[in-house]
C-alpha positions in Angstrom: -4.1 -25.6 15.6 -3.6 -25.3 11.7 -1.9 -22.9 10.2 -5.0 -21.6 9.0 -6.4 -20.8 12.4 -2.7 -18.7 13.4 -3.9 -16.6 10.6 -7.3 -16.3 11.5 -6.9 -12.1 12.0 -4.8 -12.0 9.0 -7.1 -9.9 7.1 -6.5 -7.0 9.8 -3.0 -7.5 9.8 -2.8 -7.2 5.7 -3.8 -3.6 6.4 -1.2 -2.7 9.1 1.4 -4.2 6.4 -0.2 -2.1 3.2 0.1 0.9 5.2 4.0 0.1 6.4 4.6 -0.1 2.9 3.4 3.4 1.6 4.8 4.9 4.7 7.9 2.9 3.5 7.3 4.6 -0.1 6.9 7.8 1.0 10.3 7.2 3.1 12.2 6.2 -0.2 10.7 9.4 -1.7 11.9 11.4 1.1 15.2 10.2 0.8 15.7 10.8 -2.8 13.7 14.2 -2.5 16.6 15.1 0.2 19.6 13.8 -1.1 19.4 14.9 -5.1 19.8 18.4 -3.8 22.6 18.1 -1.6 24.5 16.2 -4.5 23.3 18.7 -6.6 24.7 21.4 -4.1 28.0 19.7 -3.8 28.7 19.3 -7.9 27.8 23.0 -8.2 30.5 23.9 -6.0 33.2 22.2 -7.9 33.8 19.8 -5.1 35.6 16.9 -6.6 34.6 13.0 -5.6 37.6 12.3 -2.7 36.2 16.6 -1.5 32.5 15.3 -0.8 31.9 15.4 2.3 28.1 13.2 1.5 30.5 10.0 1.9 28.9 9.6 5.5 25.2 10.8 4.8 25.4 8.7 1.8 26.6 5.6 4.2 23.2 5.9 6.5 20.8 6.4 3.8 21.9 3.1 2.4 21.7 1.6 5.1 17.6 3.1 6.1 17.3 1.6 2.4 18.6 -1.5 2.8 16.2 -1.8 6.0 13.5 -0.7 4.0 13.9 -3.3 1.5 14.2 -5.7 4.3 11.0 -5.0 5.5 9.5 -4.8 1.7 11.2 -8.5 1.9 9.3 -9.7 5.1 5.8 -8.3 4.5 5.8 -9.9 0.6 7.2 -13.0 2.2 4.5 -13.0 4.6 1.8 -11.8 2.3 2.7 -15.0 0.2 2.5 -17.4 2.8 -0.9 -16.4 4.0 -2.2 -16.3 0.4 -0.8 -19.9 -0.3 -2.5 -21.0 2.9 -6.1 -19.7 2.1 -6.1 -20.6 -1.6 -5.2 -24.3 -0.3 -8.1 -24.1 2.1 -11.7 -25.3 1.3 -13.2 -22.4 -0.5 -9.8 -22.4 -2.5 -10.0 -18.6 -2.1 -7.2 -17.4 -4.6 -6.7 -14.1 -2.4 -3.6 -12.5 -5.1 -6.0 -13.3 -7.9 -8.5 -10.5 -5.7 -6.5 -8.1 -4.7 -5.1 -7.8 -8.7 -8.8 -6.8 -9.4 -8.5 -2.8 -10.1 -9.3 -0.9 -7.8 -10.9 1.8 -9.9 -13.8 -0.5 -11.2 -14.3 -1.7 -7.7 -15.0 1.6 -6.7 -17.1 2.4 -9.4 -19.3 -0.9 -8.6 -19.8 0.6 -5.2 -20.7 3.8 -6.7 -17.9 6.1 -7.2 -17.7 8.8 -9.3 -14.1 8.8 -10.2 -12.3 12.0 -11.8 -9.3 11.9 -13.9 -6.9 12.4 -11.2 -8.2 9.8 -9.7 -10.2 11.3 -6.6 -14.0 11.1 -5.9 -16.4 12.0 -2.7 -16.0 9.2 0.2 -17.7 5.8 -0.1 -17.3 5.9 3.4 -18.3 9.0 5.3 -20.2 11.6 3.8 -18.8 15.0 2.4 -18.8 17.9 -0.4 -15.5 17.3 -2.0 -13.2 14.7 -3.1 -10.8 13.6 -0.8 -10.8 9.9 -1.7 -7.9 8.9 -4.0 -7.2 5.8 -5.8 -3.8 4.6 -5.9 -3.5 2.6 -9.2 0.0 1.4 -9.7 -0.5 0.1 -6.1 -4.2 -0.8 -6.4 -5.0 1.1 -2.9 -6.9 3.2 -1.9 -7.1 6.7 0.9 -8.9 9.4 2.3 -7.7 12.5 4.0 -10.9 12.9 5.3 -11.9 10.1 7.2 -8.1 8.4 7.3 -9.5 5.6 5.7 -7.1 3.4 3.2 -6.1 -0.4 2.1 -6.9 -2.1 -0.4 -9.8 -3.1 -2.9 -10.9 -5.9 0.0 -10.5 -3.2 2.8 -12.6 -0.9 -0.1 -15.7 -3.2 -0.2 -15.3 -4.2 3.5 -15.7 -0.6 4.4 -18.4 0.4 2.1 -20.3 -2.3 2.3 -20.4 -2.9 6.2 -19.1 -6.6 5.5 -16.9 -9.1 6.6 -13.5 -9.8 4.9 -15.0 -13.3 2.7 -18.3 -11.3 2.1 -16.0 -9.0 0.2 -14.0 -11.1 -1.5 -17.4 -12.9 -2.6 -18.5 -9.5 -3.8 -15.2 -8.9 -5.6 -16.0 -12.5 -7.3 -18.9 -11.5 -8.6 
């Protein structure tokens, strides 16, 4: 067996690892969202540095970041690896080169109609109001409605009832 062929459900898996990183995102958000206060807090009552008692909550959020960053660490490294392997296959397939194509005009190619925040009706199931939004910084996409989300491949994939290389051929194009 190749290592091609280990990664034949790859595709699937690059979703699972997309998602694992916003959640991871939204974690590191979280984090900061909770702990500015409570520094905040603790300033504002004169405490002095040896007084703060945030020694110990500060100890465990480093150390959910530093597992976070890990985990950043392991899905990059293993996004890499699979995106070597299929640009070195026959169709020399350069996958990063793909997923770097924006999202937005993607979307618009499938028939979007994109607002300036960014949101637009489904692609996917059908509806009155916008609840698809376009992530650009991370080129992803999501919608509250249906729970769909990924990336510009999982985009056309979706919308266009295809398979993972018919996107990428449509993406090509």
């Amino acid at each position: 067996m190749t290592e091609i062929q280990d990664y034949q459900n790859f595709p699937e898996r690059i979703d699972i690892i997309l998602e694992n990183l916003m959640t991871l995102e939204e974690k590191l958000g979280s984090i900061r969202s909770l702990l500015i206060p409570i520094i905040q807090k603790e300033i504002d009552n004169g405490k002095t540095e040896s007084e703060l008692t945030l020694l110990t909550e500060l100890l465990s959020v480093a150390f959910e970041v530093d597992e976070i960053k890990e985990e950043i660490k392991r899905n990059q490294s293993e996004l890499k690896r699979y995106r070597k392997l299929t640009s070195n296959s026959d169709e020399d397939i350069d996958i990063e080169e793909i997923r770097l194509t924006p999202i937005i005009e993607v979307a618009r190619l499938l028939g979007a109609e994109i607002d300036t925040r960014n949101k637009c009706k489904c692609l996917i199931h059908n509806e009155k109001t916008a609840s698809m939004s376009f992530h650009t910084n991370l080129n992803i996409f999501n919608c509250f409605g249906c729970g769909a989300k990924g990336d510009v491949i999982k985009l056309v994939e979706l919308v266009n009832k295809c398979t993972f290389l018919e996107a990428i051929n449509f993406i090509k194009r």
